[in-house]
FILO-690199 format. One record per atom (N, C-alpha, C, O): atom name; x, y, z. Coordinates in Angstrom, 1 decimal, decimal comma. Layout:
REM FILO-690199
   name        x        y        z
     CA        X        Y        Z
...
REM end
This chain:
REM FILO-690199
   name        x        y        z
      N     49,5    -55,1     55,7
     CA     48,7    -56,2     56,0
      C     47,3    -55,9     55,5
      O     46,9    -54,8     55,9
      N     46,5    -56,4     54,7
     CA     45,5    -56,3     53,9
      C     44,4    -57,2     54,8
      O     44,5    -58,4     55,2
      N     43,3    -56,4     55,1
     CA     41,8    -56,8     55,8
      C     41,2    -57,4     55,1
      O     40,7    -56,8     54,1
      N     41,0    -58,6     55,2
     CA     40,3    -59,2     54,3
      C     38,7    -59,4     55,5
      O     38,6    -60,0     56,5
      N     37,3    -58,5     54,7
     CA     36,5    -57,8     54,7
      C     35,8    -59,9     54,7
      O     36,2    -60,6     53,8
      N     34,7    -60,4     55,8
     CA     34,0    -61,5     55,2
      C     32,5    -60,6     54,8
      O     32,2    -59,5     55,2
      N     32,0    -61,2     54,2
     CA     30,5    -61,0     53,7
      C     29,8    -62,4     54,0
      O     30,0    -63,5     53,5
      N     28,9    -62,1     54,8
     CA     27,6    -63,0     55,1
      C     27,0    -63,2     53,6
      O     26,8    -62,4     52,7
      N     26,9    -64,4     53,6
     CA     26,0    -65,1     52,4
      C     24,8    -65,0     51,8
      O     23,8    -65,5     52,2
      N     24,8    -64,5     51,1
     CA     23,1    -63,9     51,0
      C     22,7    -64,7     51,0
      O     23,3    -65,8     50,8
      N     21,1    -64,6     51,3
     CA     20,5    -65,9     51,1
      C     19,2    -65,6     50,1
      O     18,9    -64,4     49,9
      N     18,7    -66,3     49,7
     CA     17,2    -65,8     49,0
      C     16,1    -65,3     50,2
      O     15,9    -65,6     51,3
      N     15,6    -64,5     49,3
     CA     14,3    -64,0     49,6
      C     13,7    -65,3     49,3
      O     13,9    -66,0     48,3
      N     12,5    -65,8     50,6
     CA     11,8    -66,6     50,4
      C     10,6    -66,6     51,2
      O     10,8    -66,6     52,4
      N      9,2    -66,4     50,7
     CA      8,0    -66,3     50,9
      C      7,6    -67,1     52,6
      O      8,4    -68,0     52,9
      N      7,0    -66,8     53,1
     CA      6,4    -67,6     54,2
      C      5,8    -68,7     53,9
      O      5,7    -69,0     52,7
      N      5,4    -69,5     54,6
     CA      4,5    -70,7     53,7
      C      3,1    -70,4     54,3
      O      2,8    -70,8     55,4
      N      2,5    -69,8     53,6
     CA      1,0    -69,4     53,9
      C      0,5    -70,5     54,6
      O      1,0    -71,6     54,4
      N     -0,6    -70,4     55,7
     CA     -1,4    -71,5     56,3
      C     -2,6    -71,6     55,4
      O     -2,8    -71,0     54,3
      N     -3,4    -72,4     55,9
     CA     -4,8    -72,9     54,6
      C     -5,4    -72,0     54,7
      O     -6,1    -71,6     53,7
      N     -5,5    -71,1     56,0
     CA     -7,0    -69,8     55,8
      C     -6,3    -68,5     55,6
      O     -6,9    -67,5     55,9
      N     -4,9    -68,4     55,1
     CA     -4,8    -67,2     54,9
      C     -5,5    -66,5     53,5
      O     -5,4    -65,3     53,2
      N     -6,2    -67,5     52,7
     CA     -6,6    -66,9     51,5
      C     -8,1    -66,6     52,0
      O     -8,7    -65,8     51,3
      N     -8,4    -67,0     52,7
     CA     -9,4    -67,0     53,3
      C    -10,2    -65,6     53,8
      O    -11,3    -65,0     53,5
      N     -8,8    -65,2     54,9
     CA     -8,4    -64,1     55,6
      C     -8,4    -63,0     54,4
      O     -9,0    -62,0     54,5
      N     -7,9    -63,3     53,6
     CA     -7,1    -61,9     52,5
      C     -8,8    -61,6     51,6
      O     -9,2    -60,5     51,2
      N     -9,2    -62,6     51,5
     CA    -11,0    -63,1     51,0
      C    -11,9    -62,2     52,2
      O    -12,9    -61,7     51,7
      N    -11,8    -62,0     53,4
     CA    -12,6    -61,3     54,2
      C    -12,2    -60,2     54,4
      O    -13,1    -59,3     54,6
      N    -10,9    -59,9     54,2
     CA    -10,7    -58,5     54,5
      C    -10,7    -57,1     52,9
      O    -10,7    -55,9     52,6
      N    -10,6    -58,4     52,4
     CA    -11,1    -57,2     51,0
      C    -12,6    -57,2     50,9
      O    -13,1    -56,1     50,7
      N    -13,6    -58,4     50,9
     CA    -14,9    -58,6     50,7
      C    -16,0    -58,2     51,9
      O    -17,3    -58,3     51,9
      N    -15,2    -57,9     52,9
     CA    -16,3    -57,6     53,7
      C    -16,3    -55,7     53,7
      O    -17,3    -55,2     54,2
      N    -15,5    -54,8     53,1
     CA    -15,0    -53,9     53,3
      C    -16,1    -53,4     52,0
      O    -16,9    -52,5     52,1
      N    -15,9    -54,2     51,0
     CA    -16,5    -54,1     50,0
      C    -17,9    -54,3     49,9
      O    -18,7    -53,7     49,2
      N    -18,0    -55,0     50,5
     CA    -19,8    -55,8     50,9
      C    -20,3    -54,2     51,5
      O    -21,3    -53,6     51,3
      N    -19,6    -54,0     52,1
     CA    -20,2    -52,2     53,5
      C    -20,2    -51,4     52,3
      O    -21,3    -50,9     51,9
      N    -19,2    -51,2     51,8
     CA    -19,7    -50,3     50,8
      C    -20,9    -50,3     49,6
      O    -21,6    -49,4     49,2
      N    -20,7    -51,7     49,3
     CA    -21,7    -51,5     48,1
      C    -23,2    -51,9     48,7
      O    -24,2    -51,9     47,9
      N    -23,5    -52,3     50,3
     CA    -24,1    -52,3     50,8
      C    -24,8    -50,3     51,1
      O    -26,0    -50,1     51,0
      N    -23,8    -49,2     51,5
     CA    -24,4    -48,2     51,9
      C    -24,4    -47,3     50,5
      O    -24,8    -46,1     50,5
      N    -24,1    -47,7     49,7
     CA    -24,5    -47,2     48,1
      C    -25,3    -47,8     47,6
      O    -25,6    -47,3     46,5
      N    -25,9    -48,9     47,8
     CA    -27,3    -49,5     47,7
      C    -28,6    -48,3     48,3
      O    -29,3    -47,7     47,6
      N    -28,5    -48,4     49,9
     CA    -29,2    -47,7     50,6
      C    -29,3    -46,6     50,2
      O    -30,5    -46,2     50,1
      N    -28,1    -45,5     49,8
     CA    -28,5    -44,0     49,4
      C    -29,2    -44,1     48,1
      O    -30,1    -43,4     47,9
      N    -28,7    -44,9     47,3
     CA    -29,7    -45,0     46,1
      C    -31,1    -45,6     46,2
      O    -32,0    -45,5     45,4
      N    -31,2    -46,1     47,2
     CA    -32,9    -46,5     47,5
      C    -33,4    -45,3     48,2
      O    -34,5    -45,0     48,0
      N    -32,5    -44,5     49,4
     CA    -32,4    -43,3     49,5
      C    -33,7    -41,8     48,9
      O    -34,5    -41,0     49,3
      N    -32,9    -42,3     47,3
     CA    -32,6    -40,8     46,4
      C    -33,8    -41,4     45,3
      O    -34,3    -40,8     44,4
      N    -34,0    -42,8     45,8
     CA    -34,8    -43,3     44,5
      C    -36,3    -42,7     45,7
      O    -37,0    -41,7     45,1
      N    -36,9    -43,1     47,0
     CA    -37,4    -42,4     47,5
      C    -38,4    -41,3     47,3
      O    -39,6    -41,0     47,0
      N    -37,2    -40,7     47,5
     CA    -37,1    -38,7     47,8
      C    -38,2    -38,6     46,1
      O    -39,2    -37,9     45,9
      N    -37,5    -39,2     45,3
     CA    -38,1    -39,2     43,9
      C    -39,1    -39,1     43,3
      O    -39,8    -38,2     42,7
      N    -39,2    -40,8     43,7
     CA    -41,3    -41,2     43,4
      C    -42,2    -40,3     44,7
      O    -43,3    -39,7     44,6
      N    -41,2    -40,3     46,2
     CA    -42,5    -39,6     46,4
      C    -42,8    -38,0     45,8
      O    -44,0    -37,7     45,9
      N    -42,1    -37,2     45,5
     CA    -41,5    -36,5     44,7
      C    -42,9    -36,3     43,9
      O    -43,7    -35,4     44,2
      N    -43,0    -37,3     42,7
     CA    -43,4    -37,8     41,3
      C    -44,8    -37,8     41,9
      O    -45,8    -37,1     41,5
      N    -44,8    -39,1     43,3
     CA    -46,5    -38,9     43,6
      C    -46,9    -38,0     44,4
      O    -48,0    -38,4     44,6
      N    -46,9    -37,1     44,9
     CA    -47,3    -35,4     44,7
      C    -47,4    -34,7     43,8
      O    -48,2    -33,8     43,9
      N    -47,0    -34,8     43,1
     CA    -47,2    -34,0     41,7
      C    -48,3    -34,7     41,3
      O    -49,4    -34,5     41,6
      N    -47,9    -35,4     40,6
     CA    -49,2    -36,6     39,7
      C    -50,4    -36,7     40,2
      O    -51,1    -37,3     39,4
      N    -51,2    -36,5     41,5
     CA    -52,2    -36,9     42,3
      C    -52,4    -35,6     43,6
      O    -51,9    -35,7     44,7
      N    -53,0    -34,7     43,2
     CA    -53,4    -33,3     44,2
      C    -53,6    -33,7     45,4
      O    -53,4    -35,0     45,6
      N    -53,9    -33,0     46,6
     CA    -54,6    -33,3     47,5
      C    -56,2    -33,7     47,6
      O    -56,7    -34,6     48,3
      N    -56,9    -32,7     46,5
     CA    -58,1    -32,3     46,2
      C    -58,6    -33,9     45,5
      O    -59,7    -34,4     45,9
      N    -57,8    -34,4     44,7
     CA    -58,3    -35,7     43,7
      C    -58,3    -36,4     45,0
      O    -59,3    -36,6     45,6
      N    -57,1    -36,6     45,7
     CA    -56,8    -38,0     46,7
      C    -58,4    -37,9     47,6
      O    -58,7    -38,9     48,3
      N    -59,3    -36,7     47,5
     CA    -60,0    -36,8     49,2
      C    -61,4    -37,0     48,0
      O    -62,4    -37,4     48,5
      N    -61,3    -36,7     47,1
     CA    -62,7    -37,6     46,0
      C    -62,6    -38,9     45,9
      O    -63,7    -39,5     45,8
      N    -61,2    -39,7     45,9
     CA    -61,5    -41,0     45,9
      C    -61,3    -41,4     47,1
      O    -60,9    -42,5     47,2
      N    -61,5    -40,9     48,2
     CA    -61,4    -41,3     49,6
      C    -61,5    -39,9     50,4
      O    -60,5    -39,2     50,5
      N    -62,9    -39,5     50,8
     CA    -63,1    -38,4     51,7
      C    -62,5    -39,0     53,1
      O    -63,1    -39,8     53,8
      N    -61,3    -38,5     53,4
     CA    -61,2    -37,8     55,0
      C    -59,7    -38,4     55,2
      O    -59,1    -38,5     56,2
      N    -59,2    -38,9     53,8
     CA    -57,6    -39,8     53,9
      C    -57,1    -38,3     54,2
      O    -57,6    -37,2     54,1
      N    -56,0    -38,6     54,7
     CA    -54,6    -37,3     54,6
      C    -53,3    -38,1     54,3
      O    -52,3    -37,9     54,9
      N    -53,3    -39,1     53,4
     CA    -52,3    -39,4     52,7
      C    -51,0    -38,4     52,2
      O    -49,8    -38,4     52,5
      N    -52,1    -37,7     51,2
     CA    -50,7    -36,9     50,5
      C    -50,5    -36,0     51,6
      O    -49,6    -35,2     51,4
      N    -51,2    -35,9     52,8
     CA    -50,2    -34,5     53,4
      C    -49,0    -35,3     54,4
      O    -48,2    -34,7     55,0
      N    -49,3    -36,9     54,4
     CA    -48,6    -37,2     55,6
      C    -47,4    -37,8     54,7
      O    -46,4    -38,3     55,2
      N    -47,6    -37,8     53,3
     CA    -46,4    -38,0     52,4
      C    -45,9    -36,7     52,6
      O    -44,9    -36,9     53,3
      N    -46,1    -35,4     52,3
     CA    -45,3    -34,7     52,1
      C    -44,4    -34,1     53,3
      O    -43,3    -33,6     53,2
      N    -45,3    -34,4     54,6
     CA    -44,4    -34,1     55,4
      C    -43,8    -35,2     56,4
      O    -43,8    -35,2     57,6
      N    -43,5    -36,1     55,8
     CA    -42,3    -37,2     56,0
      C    -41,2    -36,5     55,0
      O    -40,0    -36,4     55,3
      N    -41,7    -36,1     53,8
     CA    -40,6    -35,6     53,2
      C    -39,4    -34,8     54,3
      O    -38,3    -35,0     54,8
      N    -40,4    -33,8     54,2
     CA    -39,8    -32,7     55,4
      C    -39,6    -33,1     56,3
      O    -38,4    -33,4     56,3
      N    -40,1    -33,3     57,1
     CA    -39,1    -33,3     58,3
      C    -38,3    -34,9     57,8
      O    -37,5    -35,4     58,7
      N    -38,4    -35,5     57,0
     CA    -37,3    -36,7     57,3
      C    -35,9    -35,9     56,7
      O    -34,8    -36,4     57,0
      N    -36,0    -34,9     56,0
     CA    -34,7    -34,0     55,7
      C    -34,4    -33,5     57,1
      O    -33,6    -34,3     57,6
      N    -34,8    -32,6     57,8
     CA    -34,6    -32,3     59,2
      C    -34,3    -33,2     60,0
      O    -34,0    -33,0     61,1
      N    -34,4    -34,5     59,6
     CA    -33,9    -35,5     60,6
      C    -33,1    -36,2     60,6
      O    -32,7    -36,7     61,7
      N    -32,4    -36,5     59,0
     CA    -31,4    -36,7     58,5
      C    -30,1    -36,1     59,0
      O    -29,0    -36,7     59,4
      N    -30,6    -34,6     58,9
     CA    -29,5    -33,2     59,1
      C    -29,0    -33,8     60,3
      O    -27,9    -34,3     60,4
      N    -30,3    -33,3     61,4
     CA    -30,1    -33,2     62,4
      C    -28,9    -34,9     63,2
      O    -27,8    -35,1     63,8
      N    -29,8    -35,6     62,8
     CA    -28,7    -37,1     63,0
      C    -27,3    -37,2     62,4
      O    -26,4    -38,0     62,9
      N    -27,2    -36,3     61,1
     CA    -26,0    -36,3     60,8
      C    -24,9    -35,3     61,8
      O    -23,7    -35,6     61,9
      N    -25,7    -34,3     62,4
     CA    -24,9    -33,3     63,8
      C    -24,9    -34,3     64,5
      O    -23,8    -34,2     65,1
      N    -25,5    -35,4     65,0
     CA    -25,3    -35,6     66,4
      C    -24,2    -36,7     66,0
      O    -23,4    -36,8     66,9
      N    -24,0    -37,7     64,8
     CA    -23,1    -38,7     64,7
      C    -21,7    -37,3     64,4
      O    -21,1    -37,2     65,4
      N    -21,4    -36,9     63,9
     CA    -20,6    -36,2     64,2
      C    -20,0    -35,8     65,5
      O    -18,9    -36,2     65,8
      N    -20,9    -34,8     66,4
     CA    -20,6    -34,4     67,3
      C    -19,8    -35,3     68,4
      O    -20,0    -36,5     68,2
      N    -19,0    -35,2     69,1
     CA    -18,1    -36,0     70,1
      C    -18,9    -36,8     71,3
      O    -18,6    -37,9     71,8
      N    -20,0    -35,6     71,6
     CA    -20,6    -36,2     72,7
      C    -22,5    -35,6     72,2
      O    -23,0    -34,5     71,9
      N    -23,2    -37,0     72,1
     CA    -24,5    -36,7     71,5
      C    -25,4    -36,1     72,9
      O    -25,0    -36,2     74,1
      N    -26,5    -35,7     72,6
     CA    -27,6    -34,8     73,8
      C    -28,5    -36,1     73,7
      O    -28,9    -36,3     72,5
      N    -28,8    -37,1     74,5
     CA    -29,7    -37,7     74,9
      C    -31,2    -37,6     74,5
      O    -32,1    -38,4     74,1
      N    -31,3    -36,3     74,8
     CA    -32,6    -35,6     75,2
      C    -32,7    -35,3     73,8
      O    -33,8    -35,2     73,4
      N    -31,8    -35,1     72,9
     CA    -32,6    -34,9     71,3
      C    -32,6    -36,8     70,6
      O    -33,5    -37,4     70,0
      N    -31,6    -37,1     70,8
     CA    -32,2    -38,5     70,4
      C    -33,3    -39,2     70,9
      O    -33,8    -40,1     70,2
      N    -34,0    -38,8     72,4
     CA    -35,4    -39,5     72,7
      C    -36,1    -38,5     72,2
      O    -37,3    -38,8     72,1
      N    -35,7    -37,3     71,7
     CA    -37,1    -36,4     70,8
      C    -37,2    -36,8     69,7
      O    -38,3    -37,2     69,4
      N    -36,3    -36,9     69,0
     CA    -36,2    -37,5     67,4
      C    -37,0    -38,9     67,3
      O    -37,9    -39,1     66,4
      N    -36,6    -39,6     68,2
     CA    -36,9    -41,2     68,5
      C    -38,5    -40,8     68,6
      O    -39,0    -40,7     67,5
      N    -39,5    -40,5     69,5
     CA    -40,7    -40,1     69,6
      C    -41,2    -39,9     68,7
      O    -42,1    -40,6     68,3
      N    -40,7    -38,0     67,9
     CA    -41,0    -38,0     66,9
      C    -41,2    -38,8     65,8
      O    -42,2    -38,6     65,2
      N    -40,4    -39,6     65,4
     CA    -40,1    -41,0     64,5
      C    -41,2    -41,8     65,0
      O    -42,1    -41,8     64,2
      N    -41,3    -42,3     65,8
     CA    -42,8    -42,8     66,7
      C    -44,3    -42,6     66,4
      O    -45,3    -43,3     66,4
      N    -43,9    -41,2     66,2
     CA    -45,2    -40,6     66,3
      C    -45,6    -40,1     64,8
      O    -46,8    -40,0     64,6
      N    -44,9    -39,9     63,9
     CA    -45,2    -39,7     62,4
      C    -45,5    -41,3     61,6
      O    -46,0    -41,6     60,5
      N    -45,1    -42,3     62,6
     CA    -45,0    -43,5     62,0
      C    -46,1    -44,8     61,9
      O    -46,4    -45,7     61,2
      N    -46,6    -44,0     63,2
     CA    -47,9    -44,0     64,0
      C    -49,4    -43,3     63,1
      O    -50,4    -43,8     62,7
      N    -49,0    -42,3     63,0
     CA    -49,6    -41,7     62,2
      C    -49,9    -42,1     60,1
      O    -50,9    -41,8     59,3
      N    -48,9    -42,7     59,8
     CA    -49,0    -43,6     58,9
      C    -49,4    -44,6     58,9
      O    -49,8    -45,1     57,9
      N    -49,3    -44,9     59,6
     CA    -50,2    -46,8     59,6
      C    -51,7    -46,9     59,9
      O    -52,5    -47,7     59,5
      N    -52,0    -45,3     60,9
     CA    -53,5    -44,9     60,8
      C    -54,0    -45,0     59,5
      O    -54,9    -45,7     59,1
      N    -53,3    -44,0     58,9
     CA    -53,9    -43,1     57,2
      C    -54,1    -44,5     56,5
      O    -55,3    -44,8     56,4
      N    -53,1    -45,4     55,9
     CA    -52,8    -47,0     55,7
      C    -54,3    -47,8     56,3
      O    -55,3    -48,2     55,6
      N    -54,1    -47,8     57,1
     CA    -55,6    -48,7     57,6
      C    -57,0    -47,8     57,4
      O    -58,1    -48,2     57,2
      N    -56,6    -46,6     57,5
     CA    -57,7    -46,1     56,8
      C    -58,2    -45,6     55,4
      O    -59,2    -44,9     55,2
      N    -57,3    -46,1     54,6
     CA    -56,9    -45,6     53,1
      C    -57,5    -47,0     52,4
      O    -58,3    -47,2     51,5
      N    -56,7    -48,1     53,4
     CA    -57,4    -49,6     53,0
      C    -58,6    -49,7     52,8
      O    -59,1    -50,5     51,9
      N    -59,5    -48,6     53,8
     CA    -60,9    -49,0     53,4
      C    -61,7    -48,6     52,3
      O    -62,9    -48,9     52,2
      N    -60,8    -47,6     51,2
     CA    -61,4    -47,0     50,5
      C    -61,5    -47,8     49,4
      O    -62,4    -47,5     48,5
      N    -60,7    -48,9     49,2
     CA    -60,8    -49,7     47,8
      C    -60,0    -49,6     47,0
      O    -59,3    -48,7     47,3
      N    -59,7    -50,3     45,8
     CA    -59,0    -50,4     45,1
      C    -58,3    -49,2     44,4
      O    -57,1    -49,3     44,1
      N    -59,0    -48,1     44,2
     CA    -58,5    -47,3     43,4
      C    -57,9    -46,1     44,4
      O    -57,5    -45,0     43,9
      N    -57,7    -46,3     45,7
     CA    -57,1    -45,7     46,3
      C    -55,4    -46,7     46,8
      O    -54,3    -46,3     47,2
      N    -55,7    -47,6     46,4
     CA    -54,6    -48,6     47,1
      C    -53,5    -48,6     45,8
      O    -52,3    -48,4     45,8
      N    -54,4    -48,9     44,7
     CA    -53,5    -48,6     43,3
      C    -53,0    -47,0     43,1
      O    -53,1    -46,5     41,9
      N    -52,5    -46,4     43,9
     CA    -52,2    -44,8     43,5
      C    -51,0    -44,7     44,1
      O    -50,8    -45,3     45,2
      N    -50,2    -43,8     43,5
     CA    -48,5    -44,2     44,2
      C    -48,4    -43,4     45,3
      O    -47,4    -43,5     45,9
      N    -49,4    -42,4     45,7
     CA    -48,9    -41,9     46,8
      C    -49,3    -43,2     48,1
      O    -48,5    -43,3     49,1
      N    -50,0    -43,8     48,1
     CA    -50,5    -44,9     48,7
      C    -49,3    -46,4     48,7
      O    -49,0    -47,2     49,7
      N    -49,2    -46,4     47,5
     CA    -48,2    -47,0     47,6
      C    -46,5    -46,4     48,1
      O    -45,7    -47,2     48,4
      N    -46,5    -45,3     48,0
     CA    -44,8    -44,4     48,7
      C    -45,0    -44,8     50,3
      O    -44,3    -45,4     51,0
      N    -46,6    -44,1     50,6
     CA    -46,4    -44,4     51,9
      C    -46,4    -45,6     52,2
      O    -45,4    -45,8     53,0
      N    -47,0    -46,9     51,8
     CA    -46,9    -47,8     52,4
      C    -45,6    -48,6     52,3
      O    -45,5    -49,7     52,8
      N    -44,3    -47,8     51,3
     CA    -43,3    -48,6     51,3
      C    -42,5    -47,8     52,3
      O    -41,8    -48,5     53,0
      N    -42,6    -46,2     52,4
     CA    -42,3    -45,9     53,6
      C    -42,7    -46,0     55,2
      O    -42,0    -45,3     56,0
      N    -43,7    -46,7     55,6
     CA    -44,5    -47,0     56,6
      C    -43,8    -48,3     57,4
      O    -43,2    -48,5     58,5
      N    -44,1    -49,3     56,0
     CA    -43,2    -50,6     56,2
      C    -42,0    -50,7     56,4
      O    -41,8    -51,6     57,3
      N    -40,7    -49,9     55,7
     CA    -39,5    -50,0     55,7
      C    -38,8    -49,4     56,9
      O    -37,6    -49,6     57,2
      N    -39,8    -48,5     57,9
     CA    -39,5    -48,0     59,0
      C    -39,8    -48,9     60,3
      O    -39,2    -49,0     61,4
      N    -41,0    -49,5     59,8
     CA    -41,1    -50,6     60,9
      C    -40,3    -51,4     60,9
      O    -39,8    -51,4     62,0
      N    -39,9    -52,0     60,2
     CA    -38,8    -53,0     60,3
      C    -37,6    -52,7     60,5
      O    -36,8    -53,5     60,9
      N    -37,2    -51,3     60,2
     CA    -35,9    -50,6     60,1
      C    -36,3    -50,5     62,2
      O    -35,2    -50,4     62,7
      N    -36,9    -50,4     62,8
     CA    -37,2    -50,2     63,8
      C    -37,0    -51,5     64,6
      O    -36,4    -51,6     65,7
      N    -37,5    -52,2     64,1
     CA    -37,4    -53,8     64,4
      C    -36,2    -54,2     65,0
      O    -35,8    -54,8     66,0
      N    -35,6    -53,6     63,5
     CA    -34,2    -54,4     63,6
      C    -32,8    -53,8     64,7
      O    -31,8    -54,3     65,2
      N    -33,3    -52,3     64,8
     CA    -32,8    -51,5     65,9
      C    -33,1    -52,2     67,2
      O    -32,3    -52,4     68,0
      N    -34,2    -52,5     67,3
     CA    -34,7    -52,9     68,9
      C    -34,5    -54,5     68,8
      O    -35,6    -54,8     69,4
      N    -34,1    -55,5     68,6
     CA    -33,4    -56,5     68,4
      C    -31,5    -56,4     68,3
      O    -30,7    -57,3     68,6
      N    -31,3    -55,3     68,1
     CA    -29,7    -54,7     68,2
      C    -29,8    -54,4     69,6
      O    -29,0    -55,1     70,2
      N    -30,5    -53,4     70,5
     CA    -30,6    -53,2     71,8
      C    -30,5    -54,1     72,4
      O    -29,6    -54,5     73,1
      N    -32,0    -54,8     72,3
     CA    -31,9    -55,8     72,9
      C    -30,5    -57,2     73,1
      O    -30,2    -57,9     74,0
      N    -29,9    -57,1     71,8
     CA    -28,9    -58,1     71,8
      C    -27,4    -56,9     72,7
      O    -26,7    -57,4     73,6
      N    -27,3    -56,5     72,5
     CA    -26,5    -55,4     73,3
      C    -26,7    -55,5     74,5
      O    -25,8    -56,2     75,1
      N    -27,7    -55,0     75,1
     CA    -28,2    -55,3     76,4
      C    -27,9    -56,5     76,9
      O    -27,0    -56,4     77,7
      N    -28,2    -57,5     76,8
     CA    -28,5    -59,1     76,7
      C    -26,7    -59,4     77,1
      O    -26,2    -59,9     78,2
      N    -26,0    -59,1     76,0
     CA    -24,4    -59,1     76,3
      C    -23,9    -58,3     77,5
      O    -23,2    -58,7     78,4
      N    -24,3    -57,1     77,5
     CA    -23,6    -56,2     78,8
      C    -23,9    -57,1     79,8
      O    -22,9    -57,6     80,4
      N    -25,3    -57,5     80,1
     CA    -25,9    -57,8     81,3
      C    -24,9    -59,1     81,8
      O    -24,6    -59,3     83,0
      N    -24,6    -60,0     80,6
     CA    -23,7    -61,3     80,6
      C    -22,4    -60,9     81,5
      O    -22,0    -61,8     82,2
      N    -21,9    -60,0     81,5
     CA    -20,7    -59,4     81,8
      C    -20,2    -59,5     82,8
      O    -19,1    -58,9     83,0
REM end
C-alpha cells in the first residue's frame, strides 16, 4: 500500500499592505538618525574650527600690542585660558559621561567654574567695547566675543531644558 504524502499549497509571498504613514515612519527613522549625526559633525567642526582662529588670534596679535590699543584689556589672556582649561573640561566631562555613576560635586565645580570664566568674559567685552574700533575689529576680540556669546546661549538653552524637565517631573 503506497502513502500518498498531501502537500499544502503554496501560496505566494505577498507584501503587507503598507498603511499611509509608513513611508513616513521609514522617513523618520532614517532622517532623524541622520539629522543627529550630521548635526554633531557640524558642532565638532565648529569645534576644531574654534580651537583654530583662536589659535591664529594669539599668534597674530601679542599681549604687549593688545594693551597699546587698549591699556588694562586682558583679552588675550582670557582667550588663552578658555583655551586651556576648556581642554580640561572637555576631558574631564568626557570622564564623567562615561563613568556609570557621575560626582555631583564635580559637576557643580565645573558648572561654577564655567560661570565664572564666562563672567569674566563679558567683563573684558564690555570693557574692550570701550576702547573703539580698532580694538573691536581684532580677532582676538572677535574669538572671544563669539565664544562669550555661544556659551551664553548654550547656557540658556540648558536652563530652559531643566527647567522644562523639572516642569514635567513636577506634573507627575
Amino acid at each position: 500500500m503506497s502513502q500518498i504524502q498531501t502537500q499544502e499549497p503554496i501560496l505566494p509571498i505577498t507584501t503587507p499592505v503598507s498603511a499611509p504613514n509608513s513611508s513616513l515612519d521609514n522617513c523618520l527613522n532614517v532622517c532623524i538618525p541622520c539629522s543627529g549625526c550630521a548635526f554633531a559633525f557640524g558642532l565638532a567642526i565648529a569645534y576644531i574650527a574654534n580651537i583654530v582662529y583662536s589659535i591664529m588670534a594669539l599668534v597674530e596679535t601679542s599681549h604687549k600690542e593688545l594693551q597699546t590699543i587698549c591699556s588694562g584689556t586682558n583679552l588675550w589672556i582670557y582667550l588663552l585660558i578658555i583655551l586651556i582649561v576648556g581642554f580640561g573640561n572637555n576631558k574631564q566631562v568626557a570622564k564623567e559621561l562615561a563613568a556609570k555613576e557621575t560626582s555631583f560635586c564635580i559637576t557643580i565645580f565645573i558648572m561654577t567654574a564655567q560661570l565664572g570664566m564666562l563672567s569674566w568674559g563679558t567683563y573684558e567685552l564690555a570693557q574692550g567695547g570701550d576702547c573703539g574700533d580698532e580694538l573691536t575689529s581684532n580677532l582676538i576680540y572677535t574669538m572671544v566675543f563669539i565664544n562669550v556669546v555661544t556659551s551664553w546661549v548654550l547656557i540658556g538653552v540648558f536652563m530652559i531644558y531643566i527647567i522644562g524637565v523639572f516642569v514635567i517631573f513636577c506634573r507627575k
